[in-house]
C-alpha positions as CSV (number, residue, x, y, z in Angstrom):
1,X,-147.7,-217.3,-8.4
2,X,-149.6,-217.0,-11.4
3,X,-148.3,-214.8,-14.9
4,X,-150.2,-212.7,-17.0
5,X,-149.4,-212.4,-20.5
6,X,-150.2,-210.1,-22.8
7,X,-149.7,-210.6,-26.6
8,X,-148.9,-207.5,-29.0
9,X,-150.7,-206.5,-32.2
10,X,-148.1,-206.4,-35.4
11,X,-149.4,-202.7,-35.5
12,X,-148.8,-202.2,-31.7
13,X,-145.6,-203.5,-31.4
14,X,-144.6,-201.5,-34.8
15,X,-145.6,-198.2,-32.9
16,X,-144.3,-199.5,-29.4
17,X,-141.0,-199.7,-31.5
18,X,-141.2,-196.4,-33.1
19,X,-141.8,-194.7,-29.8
20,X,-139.1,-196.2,-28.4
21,X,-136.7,-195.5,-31.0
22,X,-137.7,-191.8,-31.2
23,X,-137.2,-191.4,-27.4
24,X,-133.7,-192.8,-27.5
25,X,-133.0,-190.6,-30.3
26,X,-134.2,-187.6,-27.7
27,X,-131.9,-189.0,-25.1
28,X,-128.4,-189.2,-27.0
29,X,-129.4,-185.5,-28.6
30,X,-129.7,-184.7,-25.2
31,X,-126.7,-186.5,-23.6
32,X,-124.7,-185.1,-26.6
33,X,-125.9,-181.0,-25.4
34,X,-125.1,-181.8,-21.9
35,X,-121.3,-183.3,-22.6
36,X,-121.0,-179.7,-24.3
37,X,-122.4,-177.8,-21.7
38,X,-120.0,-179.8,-19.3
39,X,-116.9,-179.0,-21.4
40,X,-117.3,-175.6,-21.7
41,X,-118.0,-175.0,-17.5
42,X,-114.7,-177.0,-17.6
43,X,-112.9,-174.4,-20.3
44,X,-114.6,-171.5,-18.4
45,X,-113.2,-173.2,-15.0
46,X,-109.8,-173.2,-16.8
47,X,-110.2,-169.6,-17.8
48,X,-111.0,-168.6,-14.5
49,X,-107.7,-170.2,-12.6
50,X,-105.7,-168.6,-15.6
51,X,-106.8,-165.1,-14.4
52,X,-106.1,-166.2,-10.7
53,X,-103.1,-167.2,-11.6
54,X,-101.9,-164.2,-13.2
55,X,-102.9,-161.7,-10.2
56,X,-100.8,-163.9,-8.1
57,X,-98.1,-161.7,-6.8
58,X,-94.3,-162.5,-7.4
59,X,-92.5,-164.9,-4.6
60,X,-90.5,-163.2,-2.4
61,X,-87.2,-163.9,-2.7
62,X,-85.0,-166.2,-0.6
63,X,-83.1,-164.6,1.8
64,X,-79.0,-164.6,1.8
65,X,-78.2,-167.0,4.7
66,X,-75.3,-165.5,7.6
67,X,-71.7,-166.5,6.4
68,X,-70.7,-168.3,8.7
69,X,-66.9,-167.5,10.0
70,X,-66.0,-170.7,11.0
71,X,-62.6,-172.0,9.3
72,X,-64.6,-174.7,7.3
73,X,-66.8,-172.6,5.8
74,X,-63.7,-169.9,4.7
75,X,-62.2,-173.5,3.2
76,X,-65.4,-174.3,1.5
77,X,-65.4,-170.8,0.2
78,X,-62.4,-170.3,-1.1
79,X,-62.5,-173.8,-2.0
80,X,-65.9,-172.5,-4.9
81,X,-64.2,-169.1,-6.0
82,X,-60.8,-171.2,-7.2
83,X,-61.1,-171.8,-10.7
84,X,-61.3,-175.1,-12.9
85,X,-57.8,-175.0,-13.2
86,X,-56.8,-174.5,-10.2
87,X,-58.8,-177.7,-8.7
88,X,-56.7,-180.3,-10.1
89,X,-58.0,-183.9,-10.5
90,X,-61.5,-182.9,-10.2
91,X,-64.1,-183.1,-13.1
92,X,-66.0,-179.9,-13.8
93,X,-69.5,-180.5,-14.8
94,X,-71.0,-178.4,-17.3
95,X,-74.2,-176.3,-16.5
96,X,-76.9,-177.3,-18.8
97,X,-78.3,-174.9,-21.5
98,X,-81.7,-173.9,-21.6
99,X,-83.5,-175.7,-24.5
100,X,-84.0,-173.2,-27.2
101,X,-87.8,-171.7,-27.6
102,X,-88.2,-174.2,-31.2
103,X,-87.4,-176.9,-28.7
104,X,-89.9,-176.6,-26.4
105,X,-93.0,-178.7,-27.0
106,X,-96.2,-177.2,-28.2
107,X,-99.5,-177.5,-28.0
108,X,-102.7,-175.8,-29.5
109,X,-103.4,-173.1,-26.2
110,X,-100.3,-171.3,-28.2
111,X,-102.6,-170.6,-31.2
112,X,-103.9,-167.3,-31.4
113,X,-107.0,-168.2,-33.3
114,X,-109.6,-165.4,-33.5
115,X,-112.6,-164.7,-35.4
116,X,-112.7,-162.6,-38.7
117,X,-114.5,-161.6,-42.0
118,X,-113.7,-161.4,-45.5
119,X,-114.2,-158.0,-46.7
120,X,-112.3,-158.0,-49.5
121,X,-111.4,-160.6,-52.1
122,X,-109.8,-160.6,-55.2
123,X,-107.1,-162.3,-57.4
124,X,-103.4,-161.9,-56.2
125,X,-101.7,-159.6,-59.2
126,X,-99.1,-162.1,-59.7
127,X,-100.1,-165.5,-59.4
128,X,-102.7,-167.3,-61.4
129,X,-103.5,-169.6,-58.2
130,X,-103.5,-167.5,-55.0
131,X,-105.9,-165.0,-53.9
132,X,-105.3,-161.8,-51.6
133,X,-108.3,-161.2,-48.9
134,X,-108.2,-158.6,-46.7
135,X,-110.2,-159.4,-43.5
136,X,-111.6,-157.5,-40.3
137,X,-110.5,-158.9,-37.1
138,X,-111.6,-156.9,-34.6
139,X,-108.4,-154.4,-35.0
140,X,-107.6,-150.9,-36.1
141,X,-106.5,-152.4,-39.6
142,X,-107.6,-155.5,-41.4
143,X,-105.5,-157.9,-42.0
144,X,-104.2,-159.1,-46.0
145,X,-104.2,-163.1,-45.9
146,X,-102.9,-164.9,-49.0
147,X,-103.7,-168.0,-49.6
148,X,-103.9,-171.0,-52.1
149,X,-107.8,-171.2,-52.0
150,X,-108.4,-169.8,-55.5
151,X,-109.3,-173.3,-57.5
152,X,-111.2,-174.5,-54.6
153,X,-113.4,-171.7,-53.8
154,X,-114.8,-169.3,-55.8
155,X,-114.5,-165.4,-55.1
156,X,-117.8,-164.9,-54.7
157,X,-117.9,-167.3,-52.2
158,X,-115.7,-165.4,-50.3
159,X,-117.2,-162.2,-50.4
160,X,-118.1,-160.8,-46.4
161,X,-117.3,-164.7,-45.8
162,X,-116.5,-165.0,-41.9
163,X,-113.8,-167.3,-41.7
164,X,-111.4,-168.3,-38.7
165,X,-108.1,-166.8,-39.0
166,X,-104.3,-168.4,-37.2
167,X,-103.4,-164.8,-36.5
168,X,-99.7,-165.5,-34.9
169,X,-97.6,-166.2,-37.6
170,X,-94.6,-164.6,-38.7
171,X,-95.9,-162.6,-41.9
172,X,-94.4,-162.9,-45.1
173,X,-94.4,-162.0,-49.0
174,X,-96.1,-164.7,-50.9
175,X,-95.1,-163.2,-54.8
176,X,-94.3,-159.6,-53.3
177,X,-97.6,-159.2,-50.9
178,X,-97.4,-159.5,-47.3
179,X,-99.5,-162.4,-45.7
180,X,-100.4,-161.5,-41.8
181,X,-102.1,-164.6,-41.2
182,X,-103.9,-167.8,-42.2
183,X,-107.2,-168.9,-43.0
184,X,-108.4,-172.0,-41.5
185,X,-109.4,-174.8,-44.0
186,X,-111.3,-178.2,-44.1
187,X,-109.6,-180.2,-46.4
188,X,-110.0,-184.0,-47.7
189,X,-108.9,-185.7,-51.2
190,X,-111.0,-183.5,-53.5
191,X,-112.8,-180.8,-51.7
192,X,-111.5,-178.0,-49.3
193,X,-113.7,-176.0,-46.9
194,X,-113.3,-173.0,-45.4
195,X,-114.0,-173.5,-41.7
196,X,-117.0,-171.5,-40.3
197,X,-117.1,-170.0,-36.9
198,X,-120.2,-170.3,-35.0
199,X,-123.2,-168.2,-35.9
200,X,-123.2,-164.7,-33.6
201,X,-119.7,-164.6,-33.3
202,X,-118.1,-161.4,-34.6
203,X,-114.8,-159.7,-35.5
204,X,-111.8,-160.3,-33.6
205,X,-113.6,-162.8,-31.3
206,X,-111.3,-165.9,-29.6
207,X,-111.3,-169.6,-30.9
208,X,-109.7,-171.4,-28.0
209,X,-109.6,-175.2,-27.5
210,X,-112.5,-176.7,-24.8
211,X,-110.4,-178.1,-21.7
212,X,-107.4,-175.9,-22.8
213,X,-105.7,-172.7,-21.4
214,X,-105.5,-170.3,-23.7
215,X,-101.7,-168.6,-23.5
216,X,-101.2,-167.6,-27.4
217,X,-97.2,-167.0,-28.2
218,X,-96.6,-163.5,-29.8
219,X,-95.4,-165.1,-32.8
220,X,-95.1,-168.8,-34.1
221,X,-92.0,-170.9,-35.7
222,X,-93.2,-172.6,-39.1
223,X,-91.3,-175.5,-37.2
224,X,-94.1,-175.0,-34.5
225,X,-97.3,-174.5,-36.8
226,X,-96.8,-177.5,-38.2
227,X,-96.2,-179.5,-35.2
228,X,-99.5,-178.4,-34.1
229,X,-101.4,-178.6,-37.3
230,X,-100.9,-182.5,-37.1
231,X,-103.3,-182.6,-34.6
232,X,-106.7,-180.4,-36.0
233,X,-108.8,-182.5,-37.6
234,X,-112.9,-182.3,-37.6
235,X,-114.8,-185.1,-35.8
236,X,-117.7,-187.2,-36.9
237,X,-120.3,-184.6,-36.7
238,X,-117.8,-181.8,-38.3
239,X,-116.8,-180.0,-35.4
240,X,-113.0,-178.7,-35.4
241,X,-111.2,-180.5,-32.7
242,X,-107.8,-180.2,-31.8
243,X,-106.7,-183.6,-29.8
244,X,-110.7,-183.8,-29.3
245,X,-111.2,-180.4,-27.7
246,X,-113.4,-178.2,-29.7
247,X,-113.0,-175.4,-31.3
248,X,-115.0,-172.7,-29.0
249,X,-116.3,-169.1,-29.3
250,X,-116.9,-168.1,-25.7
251,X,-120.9,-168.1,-24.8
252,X,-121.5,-168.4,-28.8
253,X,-120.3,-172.1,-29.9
254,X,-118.3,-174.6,-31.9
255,X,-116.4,-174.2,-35.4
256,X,-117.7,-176.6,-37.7
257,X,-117.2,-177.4,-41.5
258,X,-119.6,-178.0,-43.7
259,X,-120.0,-181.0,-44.9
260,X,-116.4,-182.8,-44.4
261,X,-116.2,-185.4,-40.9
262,X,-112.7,-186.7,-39.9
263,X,-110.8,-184.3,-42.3
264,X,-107.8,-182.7,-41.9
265,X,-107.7,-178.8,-40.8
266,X,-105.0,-176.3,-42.2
């Protein structure tokens, strides 16, 4: 069998190269849109089997078997309504208590995370460090935030700024003003970031977590927040990920910083 060759040019094999190179470029972009796409069908599955879920109706409940009036059973009854005492030599086990609602485990689907903007921001009246930002989030009444961002970002900055708000926590006065929530930050070293919600997304929209069902508690423990905060971090092309879910704005996108990659969120 006989083998053709066929040599390359320097300038041939230079643009054979370059075309190459530009259509595997093309094909990661397009792998990268398409893993996306898949894990928001998945969230939007998840969404949809919460909602089933919930119009489930109640079980029915079991019904009271016959007593039976056979002399073992009125033994074996009497024998449960005697007391501790009264059943000598026997070891009475202790029912277990429920774990407390700090004990039970968290995870991020119990952050109420929602969309908001910054319509007002100015410098907290007694404290040279914090500022006090009222922001819409979608609710009758906007919401005063305050928070340590003053040094890091300046107040015009903030100005109609949409940001992505924790919206759960328990408020408190920080220095005699009530804080209702949290603004989300990018933070590394030297540089903090507030984190931006996708573009289109509006007031009082919800962040939820791609692959993750989204059952927000009514109101967070600190204990909780933090135990959850561990985990937010932004990934190598700045999207907010918690555990490696993205942040998501349903039908409008990912929450992304702005210039910081594997940085811590709070």
């Amino acid at each position: 069998m006989n083998l053709q060759t066929h040599s390359l040019s320097p300038e041939n094999l230079e643009e054979t190269i370059s075309d190459l190179s530009e259509a595997l470029c093309e094909a990661i972009s397009e792998i990268r849109s398409l893993t996306i796409e898949i894990r928001t069908l998945r969230h939007e599955v998840d969404q949809v089997k919460l909602e089933q879920k919930k119009r489930r109706s109640t079980p029915l409940k079991p019904s009271t078997p016959a007593v039976s009036s056979s002399p073992a059973s009125s033994v074996h009854s009497l024998h449960k309504k005697m007391t501790p005492e009264k059943r000598r030599g026997e070891k009475v086990e202790k029912k277990a208590t429920p774990a407390s609602q700090e004990d039970v485990e968290m995870n991020g689907s119990q952050l109420e995370l929602r969309v908001g903007q910054i319509i007002l921001a100015e410098k907290h009246p007694d404290a040279d460090r914090l500022v006090a930002v009222k922001v819409d989030v979608g609710q009758a009444l906007p919401r005063t935030v305050v928070s340590g961002l003053l040094k890091q970002v300046p107040l015009q900055h903030m100005q109609n700024r949409m940001v992505v708000l924790l919206c759960n926590l328990r408020p408190a006065k920080i220095r005699g003003v009530l804080s209702q929530a949290m603004v989300m930050c990018v933070t590394s070293a030297d540089k903090v970031e507030i984190l931006d919600p996708p573009g289109g997304a509006e007031p009082g929209d919800r962040v939820t977590f791609l692959g993750f069902l989204h059952e927000p508690e009514k109101e967070l423990h600190a204990k909780k927040k933090e135990q959850v905060l561990r985990d937010l971090h932004t990934d190598a092309q700045c999207v907010a990920t918690y555990r490696g879910a993205a942040f998501y704005v349903n039908g409008k996108g990912l929450c992304r910083a702005q210039t910081l990659s594997n940085c811590r969120i709070k």
